[in-house]
N, C-alpha and C positions, 0 to 999 in steps of 0.2 A: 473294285473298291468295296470294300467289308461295308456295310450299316446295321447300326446296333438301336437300341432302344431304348432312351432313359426316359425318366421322369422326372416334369416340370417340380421344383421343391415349393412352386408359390399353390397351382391350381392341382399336381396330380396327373395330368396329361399327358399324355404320352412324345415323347419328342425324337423323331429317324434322327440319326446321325451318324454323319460318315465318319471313319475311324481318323481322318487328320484333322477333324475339327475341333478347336479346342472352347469356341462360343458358338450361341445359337437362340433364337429366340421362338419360344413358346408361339405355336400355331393359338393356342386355345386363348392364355392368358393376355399376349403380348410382353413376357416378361424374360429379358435378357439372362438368362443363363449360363453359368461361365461353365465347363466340363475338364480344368485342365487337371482335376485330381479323381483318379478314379471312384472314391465314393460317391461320385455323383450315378454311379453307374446304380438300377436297382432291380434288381431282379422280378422276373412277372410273378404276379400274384398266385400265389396256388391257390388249387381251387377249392380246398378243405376253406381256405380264408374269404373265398370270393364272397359267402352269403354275410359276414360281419362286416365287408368294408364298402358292400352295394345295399346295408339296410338303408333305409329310409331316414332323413336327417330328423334330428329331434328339432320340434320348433321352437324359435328361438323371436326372441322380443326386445325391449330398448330397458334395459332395467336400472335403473338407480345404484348406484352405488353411497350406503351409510356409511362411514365410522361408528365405530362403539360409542364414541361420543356422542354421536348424531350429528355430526357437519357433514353435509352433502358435499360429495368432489365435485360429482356429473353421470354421466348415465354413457351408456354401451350397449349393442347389440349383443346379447350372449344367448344361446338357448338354454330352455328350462332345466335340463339336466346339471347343470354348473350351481355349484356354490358360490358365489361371490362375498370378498371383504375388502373393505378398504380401509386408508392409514392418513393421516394428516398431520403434519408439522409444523405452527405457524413457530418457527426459529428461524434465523437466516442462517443457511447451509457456508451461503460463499458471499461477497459481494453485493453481488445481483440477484442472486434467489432468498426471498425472503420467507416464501412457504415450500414446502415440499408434498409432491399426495400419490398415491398409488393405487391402483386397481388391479385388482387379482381377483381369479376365474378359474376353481379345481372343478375338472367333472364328476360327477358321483361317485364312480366306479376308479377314481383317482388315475388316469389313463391319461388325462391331459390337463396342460395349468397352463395358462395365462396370465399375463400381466403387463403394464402399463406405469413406466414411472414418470414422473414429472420430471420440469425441467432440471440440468444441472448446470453453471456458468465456473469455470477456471480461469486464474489468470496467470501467465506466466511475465513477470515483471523486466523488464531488461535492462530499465533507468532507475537506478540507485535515487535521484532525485528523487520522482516518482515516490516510491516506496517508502521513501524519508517523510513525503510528504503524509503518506495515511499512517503512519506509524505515529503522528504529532497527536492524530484523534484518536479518540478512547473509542468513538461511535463508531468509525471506520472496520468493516467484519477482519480478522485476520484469515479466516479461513476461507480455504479458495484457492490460495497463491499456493501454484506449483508449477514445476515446470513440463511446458507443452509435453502433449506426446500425440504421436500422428491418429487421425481417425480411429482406423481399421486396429490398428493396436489399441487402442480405448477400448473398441465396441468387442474385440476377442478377450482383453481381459475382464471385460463387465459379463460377457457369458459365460464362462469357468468361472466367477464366482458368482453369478446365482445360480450356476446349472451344481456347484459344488462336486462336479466329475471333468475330470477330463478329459477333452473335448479337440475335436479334429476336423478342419475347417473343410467340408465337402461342396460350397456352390456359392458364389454371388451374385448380387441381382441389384438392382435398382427395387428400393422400395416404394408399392404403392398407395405410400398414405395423404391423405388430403395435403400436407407440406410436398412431400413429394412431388405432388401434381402440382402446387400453385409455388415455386420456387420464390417468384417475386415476390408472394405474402412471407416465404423462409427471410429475406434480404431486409422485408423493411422492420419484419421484430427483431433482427440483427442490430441495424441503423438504431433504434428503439433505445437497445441496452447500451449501446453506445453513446450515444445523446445522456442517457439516465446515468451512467458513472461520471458523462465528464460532468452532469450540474452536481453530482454529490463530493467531486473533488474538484469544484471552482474551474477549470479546466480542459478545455473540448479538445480530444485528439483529433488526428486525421485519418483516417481507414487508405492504408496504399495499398491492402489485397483483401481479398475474403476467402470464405470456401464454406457453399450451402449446397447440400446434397441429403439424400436420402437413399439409407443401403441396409440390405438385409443380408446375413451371411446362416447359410444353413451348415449345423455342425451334427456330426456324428457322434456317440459316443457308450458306453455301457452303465444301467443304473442296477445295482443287485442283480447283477449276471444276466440283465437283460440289455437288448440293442435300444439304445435310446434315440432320437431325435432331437434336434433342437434348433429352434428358429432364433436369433437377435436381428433386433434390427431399431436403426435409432433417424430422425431426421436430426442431421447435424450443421450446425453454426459455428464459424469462427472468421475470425481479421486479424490484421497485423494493424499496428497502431502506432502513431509518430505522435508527440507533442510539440509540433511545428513553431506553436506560439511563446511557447517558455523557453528564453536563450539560453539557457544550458541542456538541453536536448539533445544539441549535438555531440556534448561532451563524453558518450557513452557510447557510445556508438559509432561506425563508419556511415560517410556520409554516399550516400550514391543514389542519383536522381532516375538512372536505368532501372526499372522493376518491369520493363518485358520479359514475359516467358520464366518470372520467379514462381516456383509453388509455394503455397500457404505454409507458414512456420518455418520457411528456407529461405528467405530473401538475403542476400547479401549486403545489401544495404542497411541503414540504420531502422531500425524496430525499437521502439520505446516501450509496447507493451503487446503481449498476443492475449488475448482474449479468444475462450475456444469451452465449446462443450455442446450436448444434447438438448433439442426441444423437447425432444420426446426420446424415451428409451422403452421397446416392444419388445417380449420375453415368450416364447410357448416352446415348450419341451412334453413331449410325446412317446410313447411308445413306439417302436419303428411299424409296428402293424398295424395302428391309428395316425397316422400321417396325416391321410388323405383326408379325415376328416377335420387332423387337427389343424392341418394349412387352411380349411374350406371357416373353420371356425374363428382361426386367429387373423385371416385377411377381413371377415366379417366386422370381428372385434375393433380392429385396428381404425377402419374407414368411419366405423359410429361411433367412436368415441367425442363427446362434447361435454369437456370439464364444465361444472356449474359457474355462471355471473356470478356468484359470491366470491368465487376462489380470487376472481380476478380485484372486486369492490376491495376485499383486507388484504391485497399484495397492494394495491393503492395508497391506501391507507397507514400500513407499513413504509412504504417509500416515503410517502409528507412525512410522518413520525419521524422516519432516521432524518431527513433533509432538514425539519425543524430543530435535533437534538444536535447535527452536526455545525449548523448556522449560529447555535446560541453558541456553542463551544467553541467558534471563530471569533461571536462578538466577547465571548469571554477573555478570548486567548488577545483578542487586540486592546481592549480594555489595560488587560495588566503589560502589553507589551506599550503602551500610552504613558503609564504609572512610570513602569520602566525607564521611559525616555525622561522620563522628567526630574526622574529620582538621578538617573544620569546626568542631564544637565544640570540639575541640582550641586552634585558631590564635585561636579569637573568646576562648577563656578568656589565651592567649599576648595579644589586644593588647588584652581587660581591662585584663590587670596591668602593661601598655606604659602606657594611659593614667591609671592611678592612679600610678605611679610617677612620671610626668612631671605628672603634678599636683601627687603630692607634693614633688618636686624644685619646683616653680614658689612653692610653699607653703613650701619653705624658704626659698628665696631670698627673695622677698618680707619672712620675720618677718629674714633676717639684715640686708637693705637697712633695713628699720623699726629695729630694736636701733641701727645703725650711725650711722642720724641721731639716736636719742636721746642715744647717748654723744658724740655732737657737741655736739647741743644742751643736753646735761648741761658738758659741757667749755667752753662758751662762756658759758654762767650763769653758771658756779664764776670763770670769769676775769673775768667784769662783777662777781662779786661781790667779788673780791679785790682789784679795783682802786677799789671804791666803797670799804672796809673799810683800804685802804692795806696788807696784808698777802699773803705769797705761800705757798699750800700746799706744804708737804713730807709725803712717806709716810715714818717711818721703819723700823728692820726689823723693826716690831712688826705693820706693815698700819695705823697708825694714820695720820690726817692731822694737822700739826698746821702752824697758822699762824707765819709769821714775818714780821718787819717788813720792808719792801720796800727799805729802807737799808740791810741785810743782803747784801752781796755773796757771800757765803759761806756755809753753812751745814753745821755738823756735827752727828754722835750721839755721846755715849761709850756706857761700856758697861752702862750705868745705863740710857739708853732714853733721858738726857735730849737736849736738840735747843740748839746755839748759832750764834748768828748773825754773823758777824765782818767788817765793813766792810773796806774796802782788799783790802792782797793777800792769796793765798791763803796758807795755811799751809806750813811747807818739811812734808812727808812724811815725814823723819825724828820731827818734833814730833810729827804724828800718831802715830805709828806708837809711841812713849815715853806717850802720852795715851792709846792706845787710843780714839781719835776714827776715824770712818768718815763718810765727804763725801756730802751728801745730793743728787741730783740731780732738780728737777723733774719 
């Protein structure tokens, strides 16, 4: 059986392996290496190259990283031949990241760069609720919400664009950066941001998976007609997220209490929200003839990195600040939804007494149209009876009725009350008037 010879992509070292092997792990580094594509494969060093990649390492110290501004990120192991800059963003990117900062490391002779980005946090939303709900607040980031995509596809499309070439995936490895090694410290700044979205949106999910890991992928590729190198590698965070406690939760979702043997961003069951992105994102692209020292440089870089206490004091600071603007915006929003209710029961007690009114209007009209046909039908009786009876009612000015005979063309009172009835013509008015007679009209 064949054995060939590759090299470690983290330390450089040399690693036997036999030709059906497709993993293997570093004698030197202890660092798992996958072999199943052959660019892992790399040929020995010639020896015109051997005296530039067995110089002597430039010494290297813990250096500061400024801003032009002057806001300290943190400091890094870099050796003296690197130019170092770095960049600071106190904006909120997404969500959860309210600052952003980077560390960057060219070496003189521009053969090798380095770099170091801060956190990044995404959401991919899956409860319409939810999303209903941050879209109410103005404070609420909108940016951020996208939808999941798997690790390894992340951290390949984050290196073809900063390597700006493209790039071919030759090795991966578990990375060894301080999160790497303490996973449990990766889980509970997890738990962290999880706790810290549910108090900014009143609402604590529940985490039914995670996935905290840390992975570097060594890529291949050509920069101005030269063989390039390129290292990424990021410690990465994410969960799947239920809001267990808001009854419409289930509404979006299938419900399924099995999530054995589910991977992170595939559960089959109900997911209210994934939350997914980098602690840390590590960047060094090389020439292929400076490898060895650029791997020996960027595993340096990587392990001394200690962002500054500050960075962390104004992401604090930041957080009460939105938590203060988003809390006044709830007692705002309840204030006028208080107004609201009252202005409501205000208008429903206003067209209450609209519809009682208008009922009791309908209620009088009604009993006046009822009255109005009685005294008809009271006035057409009294006239069938008069005419049955041969006599014609008169009221005199007592309110009394009193009949008289229908051969009566005339009818008077005097001042007695009595009532006479006097055929032919009417009386001359003078007569009346000497008689104290007063003329009765039907």
């Amino acid at each position: 059986m064949a054995v060939e010879t590759y090299y470690c992509p983290f330390c450089g070292g040399e690693i036997q392996i036999e030709d059906n092997m497709t993993i293997s792990r570093c004698p030197h580094c202890g660092q798992t290496v996958g072999m199943d594509e052959p660019e892992v494969k790399n040929e020995p060093v010639k020896e015109e190259t051997a005296p530039q990649q067995q110089a002597a390492p430039v010494q290297g110290r813990n250096r500061q990283f400024v801003t032009s501004e002057g806001v300290v990120v943190g400091t890094a192991y870099v050796p003296d031949d690197y130019e170092i800059t770095s960049e600071y963003e106190a904006l909120w990117r997404s969500e959860m990241v309210p600052i952003y900062y980077t560390m960057k490391a060219t070496r003189n002779d521009h053969r090798i760069f380095m770099s170091m980005y801060s956190k990044e946090m995404f959401n991919d939303m899956k409860s319409m609720m939810i999303k209903g709900m941050l879209n109410l607040s103005d404070a609420h980031v909108k940016n951020g919400y996208q939808k999941f995509i798997e690790p390894d596809a992340y951290l390949i499309q984050e290196a073809n664009k900063i390597a700006g070439v493209p790039l071919k995936v030759t090795a991966k490895a578990k990375l060894p950066s301080p999160l790497g090694r303490n996973p449990e410290v990766a889980r509970r700044l997890l738990d962290n941001d999880i706790y810290n979205f549910g108090v900014l949106i009143e609402v604590q999910p529940e985490k039914i998976s995670e996935c905290v890991d840390s992975v570097v992928y060594r890529f291949s590729g050509q920069l101005n007609g030269k063989d390039v190198v390129v290292f990424t590698g990021m410690d990465y965070q994410g969960a799947e997220l239920v809001y267990s406690k808001l009854a419409f939760s289930g509404l979006f979702a299938k419900k399924n209490n099995t999530r054995q043997g589910q991977s992170f961003g595939h559960s089959a069951g109900r997911v209210d929200h994934i939350m997914y992105g980098p602690q840390n994102l590590y960047f060094c692209m090389c020439y292929a003839d400076a490898e060895q020292e650029a791997q020996r440089d960027f595993l340096n870089f990587i392990n001394s990195i200690n962002p500054d206490p500050s960075l962390k004091d104004r992401e604090n600071a930041m957080f009460r600040r939105k938590f203060e603007i988003i809390s006044a915006q709830i007692a705002r929003n309840n204030a006028i939804a208080n107004r609201n209710r009252i202005n409501a029961q205000i208008n429903q007690q206003r067209l209450n007494q609209t519809l009682q009114n208008n009922a009791n209007a309908m209620s009088d009209m009604i009993m006046d149209s009822w009255n109005q046909k009685m005294a008809s039908d009271s006035r057409i009786s009294q006239a069938r009876s008069e005419a049955t009876m041969g006599v014609n009612t008169y009221t005199n000015s007592y309110g009394q009725n009193v009949d008289v005979s229908v051969v009566a063309d005339h009818v008077y009172q005097n001042r007695y009350g009595d009532v006479y009835g006097v055929s032919g013509n009417e009386l001359d008015q003078d007569v009346l008037n000497r008689l104290d007679w007063t003329k009765l009209d039907r």
